[in-house]
Chimera marker file (.cmm) of the C-alpha trace (Angstrom):
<marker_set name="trace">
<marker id="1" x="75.411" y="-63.742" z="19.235" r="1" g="1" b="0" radius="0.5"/>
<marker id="2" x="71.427" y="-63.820" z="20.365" r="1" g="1" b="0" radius="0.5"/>
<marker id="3" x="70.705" y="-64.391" z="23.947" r="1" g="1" b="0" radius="0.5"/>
<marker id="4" x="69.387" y="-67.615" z="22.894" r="1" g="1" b="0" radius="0.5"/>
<marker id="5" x="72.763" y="-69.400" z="21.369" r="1" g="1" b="0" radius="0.5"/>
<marker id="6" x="73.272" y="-71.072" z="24.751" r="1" g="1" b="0" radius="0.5"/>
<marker id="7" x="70.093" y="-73.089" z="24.824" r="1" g="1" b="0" radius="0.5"/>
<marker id="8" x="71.279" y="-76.064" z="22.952" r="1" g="1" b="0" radius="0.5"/>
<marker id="9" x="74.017" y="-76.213" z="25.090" r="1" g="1" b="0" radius="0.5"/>
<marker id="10" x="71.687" y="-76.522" z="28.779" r="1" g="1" b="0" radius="0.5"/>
<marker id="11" x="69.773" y="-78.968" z="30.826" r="1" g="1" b="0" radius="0.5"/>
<marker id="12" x="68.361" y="-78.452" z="34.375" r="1" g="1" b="0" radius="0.5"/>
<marker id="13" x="68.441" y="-81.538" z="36.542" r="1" g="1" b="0" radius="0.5"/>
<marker id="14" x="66.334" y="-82.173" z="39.848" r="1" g="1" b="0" radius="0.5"/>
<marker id="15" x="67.130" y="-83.074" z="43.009" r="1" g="1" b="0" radius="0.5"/>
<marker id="16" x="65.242" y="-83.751" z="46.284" r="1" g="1" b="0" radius="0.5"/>
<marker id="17" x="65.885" y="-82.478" z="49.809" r="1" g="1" b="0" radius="0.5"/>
<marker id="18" x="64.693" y="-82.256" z="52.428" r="1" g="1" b="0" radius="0.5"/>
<marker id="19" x="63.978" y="-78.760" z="54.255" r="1" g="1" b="0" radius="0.5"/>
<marker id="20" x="67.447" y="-78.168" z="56.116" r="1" g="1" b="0" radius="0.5"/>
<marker id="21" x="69.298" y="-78.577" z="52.519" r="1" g="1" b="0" radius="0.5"/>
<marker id="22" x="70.690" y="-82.352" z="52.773" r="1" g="1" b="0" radius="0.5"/>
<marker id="23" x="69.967" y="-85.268" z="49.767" r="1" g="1" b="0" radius="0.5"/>
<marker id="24" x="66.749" y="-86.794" z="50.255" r="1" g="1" b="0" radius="0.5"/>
<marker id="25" x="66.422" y="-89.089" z="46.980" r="1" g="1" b="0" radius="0.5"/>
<marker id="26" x="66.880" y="-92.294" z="48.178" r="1" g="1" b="0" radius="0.5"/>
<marker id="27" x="65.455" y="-93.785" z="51.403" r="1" g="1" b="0" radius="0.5"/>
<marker id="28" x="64.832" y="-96.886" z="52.931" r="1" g="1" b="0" radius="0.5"/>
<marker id="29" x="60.904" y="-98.141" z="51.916" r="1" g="1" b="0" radius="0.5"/>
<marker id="30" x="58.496" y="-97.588" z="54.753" r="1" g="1" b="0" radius="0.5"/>
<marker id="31" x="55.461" y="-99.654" z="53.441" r="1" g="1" b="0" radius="0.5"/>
<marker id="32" x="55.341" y="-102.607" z="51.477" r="1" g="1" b="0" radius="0.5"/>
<marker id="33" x="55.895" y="-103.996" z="48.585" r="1" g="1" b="0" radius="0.5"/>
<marker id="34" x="59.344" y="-102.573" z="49.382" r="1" g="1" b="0" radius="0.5"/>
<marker id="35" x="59.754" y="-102.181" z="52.857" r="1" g="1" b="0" radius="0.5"/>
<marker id="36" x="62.850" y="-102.285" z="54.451" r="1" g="1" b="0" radius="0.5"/>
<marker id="37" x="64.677" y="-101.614" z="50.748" r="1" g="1" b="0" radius="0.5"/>
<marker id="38" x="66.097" y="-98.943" z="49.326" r="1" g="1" b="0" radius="0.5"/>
<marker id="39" x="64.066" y="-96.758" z="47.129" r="1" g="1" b="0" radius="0.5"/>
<marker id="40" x="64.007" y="-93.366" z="44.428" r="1" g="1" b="0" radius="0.5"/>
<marker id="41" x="62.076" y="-91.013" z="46.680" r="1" g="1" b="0" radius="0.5"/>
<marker id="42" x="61.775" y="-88.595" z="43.300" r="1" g="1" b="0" radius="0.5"/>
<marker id="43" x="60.792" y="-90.441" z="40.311" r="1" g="1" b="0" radius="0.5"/>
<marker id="44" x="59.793" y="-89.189" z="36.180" r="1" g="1" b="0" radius="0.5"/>
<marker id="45" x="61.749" y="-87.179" z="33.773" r="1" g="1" b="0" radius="0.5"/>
<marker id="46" x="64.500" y="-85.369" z="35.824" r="1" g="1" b="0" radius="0.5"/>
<marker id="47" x="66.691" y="-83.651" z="33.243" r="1" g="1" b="0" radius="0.5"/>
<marker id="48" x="64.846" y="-81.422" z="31.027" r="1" g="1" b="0" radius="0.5"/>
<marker id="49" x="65.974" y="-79.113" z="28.081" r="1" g="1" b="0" radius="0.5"/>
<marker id="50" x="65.356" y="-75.476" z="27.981" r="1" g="1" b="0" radius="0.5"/>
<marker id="51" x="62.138" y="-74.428" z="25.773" r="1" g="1" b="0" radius="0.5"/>
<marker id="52" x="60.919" y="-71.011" z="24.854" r="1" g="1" b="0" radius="0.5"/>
<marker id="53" x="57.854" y="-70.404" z="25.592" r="1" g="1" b="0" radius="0.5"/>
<marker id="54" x="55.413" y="-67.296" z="26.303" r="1" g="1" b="0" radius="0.5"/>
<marker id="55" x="54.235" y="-67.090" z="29.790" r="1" g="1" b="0" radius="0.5"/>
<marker id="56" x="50.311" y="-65.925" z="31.030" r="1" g="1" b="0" radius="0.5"/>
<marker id="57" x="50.645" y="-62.322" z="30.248" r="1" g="1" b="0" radius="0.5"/>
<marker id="58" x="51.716" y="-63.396" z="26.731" r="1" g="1" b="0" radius="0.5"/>
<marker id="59" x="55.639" y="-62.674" z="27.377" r="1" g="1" b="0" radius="0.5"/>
<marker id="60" x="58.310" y="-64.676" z="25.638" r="1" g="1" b="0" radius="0.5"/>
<marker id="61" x="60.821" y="-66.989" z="27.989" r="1" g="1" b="0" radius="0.5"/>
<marker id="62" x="62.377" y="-69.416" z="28.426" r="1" g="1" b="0" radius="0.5"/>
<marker id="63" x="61.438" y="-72.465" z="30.587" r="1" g="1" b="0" radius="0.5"/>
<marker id="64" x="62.386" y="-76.139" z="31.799" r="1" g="1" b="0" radius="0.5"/>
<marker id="65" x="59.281" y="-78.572" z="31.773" r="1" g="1" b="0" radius="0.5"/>
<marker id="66" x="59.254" y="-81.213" z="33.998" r="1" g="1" b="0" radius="0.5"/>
<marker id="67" x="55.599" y="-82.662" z="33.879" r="1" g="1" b="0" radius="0.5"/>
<marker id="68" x="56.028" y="-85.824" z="35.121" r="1" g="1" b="0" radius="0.5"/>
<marker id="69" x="58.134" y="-85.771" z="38.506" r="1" g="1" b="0" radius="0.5"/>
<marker id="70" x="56.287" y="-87.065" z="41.222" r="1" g="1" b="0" radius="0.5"/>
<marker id="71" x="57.530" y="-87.906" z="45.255" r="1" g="1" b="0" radius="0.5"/>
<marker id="72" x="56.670" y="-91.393" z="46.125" r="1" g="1" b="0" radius="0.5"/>
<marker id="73" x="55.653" y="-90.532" z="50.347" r="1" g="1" b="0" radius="0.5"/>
<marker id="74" x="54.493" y="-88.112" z="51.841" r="1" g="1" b="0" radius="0.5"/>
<marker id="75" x="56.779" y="-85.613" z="53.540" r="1" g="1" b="0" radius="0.5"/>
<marker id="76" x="58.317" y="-81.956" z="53.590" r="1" g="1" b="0" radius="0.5"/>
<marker id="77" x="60.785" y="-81.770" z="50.749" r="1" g="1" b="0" radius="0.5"/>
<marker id="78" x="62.784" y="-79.157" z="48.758" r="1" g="1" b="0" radius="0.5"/>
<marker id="79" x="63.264" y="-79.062" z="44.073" r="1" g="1" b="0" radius="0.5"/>
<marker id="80" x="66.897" y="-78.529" z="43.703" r="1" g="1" b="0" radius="0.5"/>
<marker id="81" x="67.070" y="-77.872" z="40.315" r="1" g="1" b="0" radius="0.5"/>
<marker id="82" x="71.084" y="-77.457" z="38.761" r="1" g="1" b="0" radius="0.5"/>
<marker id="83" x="71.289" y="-75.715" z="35.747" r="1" g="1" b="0" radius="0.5"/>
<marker id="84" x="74.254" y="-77.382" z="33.740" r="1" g="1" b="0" radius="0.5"/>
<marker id="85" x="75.874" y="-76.534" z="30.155" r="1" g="1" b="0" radius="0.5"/>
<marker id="86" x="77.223" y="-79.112" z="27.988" r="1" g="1" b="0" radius="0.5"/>
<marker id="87" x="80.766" y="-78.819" z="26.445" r="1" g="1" b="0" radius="0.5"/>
<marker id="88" x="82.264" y="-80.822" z="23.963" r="1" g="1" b="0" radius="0.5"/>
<link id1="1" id2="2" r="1" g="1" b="0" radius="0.2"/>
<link id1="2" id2="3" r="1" g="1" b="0" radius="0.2"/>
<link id1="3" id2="4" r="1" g="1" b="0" radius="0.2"/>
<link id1="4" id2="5" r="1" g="1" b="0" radius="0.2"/>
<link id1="5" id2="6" r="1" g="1" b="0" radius="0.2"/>
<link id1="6" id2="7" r="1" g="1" b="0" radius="0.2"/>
<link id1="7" id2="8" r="1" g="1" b="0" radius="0.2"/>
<link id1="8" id2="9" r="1" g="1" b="0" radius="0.2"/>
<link id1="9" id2="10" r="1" g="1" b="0" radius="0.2"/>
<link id1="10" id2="11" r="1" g="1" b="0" radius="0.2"/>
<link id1="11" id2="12" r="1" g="1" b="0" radius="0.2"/>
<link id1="12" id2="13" r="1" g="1" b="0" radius="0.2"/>
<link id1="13" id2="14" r="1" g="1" b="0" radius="0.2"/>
<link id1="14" id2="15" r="1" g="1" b="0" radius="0.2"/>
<link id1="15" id2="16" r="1" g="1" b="0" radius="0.2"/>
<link id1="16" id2="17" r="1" g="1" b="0" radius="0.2"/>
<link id1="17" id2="18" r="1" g="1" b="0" radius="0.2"/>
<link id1="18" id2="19" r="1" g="1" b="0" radius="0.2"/>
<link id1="19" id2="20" r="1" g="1" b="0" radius="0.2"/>
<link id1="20" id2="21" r="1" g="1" b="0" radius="0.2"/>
<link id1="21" id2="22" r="1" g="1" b="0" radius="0.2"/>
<link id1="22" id2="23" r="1" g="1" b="0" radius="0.2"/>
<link id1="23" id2="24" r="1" g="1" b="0" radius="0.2"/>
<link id1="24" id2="25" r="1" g="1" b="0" radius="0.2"/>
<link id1="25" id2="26" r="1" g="1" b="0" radius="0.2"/>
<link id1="26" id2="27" r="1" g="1" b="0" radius="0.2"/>
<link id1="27" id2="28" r="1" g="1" b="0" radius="0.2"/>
<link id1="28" id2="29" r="1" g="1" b="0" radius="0.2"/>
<link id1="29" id2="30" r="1" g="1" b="0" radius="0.2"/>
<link id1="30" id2="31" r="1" g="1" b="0" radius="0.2"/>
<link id1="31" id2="32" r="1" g="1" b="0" radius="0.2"/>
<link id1="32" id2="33" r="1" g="1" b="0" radius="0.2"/>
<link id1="33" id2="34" r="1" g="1" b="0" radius="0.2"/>
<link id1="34" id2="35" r="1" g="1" b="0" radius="0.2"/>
<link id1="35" id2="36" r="1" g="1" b="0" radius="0.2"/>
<link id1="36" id2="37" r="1" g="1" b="0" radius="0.2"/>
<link id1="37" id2="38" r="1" g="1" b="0" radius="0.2"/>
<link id1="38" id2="39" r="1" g="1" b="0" radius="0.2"/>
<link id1="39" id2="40" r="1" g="1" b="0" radius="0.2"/>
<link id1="40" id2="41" r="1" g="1" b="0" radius="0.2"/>
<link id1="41" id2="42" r="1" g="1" b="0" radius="0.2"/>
<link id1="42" id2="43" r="1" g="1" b="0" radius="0.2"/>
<link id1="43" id2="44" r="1" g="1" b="0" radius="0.2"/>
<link id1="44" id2="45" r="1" g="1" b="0" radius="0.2"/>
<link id1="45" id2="46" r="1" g="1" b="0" radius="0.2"/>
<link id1="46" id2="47" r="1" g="1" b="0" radius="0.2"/>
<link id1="47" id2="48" r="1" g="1" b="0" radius="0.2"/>
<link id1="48" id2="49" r="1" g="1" b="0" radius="0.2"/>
<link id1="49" id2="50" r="1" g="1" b="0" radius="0.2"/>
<link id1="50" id2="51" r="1" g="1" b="0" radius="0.2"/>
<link id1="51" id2="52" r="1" g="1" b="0" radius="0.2"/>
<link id1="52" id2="53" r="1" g="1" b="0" radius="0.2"/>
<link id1="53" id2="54" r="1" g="1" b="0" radius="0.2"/>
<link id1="54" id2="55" r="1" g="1" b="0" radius="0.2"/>
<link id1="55" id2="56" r="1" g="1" b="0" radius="0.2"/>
<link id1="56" id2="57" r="1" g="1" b="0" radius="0.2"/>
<link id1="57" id2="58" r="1" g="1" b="0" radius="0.2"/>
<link id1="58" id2="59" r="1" g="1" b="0" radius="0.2"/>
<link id1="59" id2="60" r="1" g="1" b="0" radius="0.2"/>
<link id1="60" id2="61" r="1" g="1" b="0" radius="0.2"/>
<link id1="61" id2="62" r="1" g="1" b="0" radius="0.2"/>
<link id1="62" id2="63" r="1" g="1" b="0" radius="0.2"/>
<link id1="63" id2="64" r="1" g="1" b="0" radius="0.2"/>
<link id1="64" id2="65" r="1" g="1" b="0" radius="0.2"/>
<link id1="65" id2="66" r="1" g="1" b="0" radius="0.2"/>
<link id1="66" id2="67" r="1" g="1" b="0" radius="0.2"/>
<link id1="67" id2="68" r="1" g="1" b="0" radius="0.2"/>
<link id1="68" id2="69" r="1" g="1" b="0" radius="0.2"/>
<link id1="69" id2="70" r="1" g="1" b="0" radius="0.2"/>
<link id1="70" id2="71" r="1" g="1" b="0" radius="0.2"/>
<link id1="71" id2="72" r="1" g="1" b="0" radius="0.2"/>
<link id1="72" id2="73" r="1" g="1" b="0" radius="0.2"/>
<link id1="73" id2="74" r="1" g="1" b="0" radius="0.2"/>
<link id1="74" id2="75" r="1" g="1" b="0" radius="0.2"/>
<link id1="75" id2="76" r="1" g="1" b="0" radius="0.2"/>
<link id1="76" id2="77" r="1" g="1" b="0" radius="0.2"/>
<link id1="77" id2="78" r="1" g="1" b="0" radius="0.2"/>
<link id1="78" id2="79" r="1" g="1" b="0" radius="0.2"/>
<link id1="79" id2="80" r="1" g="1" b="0" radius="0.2"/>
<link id1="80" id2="81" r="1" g="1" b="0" radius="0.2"/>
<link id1="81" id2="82" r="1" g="1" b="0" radius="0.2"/>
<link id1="82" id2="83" r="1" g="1" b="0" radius="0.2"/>
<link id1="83" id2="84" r="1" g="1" b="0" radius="0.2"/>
<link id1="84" id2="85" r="1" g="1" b="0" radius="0.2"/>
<link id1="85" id2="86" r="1" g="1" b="0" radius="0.2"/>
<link id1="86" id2="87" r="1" g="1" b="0" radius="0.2"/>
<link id1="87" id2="88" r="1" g="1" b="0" radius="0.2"/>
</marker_set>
């Protein structure tokens, strides 16, 4: 077995926060169009898989890619990201 026989098997999946630890990804819409209703406060691809790649000093690794997550307002917020292995 390889170090690497697992990586099929994962995902990581983000969450937001907020800075004392509690869920921050939905909220009620300060501005409009959606004032007043409840929106996604994280938003783009949130579960990624695990791909090996080599880092700036030219090491291999292996990393979760998650180029397109973005926080709709303004605010002080924490990435939880949950490492998770599927089983069949």
């Amino acid at each position: 077995m390889t170090r690497y026989d697992e990586l099929p098997y994962l995902i990581c999946h983000l969450t937001l926060l907020t800075p004392s630890g509690e869920d921050a990804t939905m909220v009620i819409a300060p501005e409009p169009p959606d004032q007043g209703r409840q929106v996604s406060m994280i938003y783009g691809t949130l579960v990624a898989s695990p791909t090996e790649m080599r880092n700036q000093a030219g090491a291999t690794g292996v990393y979760f890619c998650f180029p397109d997550v973005s926080v709709r307002y303004d605010g002080r917020f924490k990435l939880h990201a949950t490492l998770l292995r599927i089983t069949g």
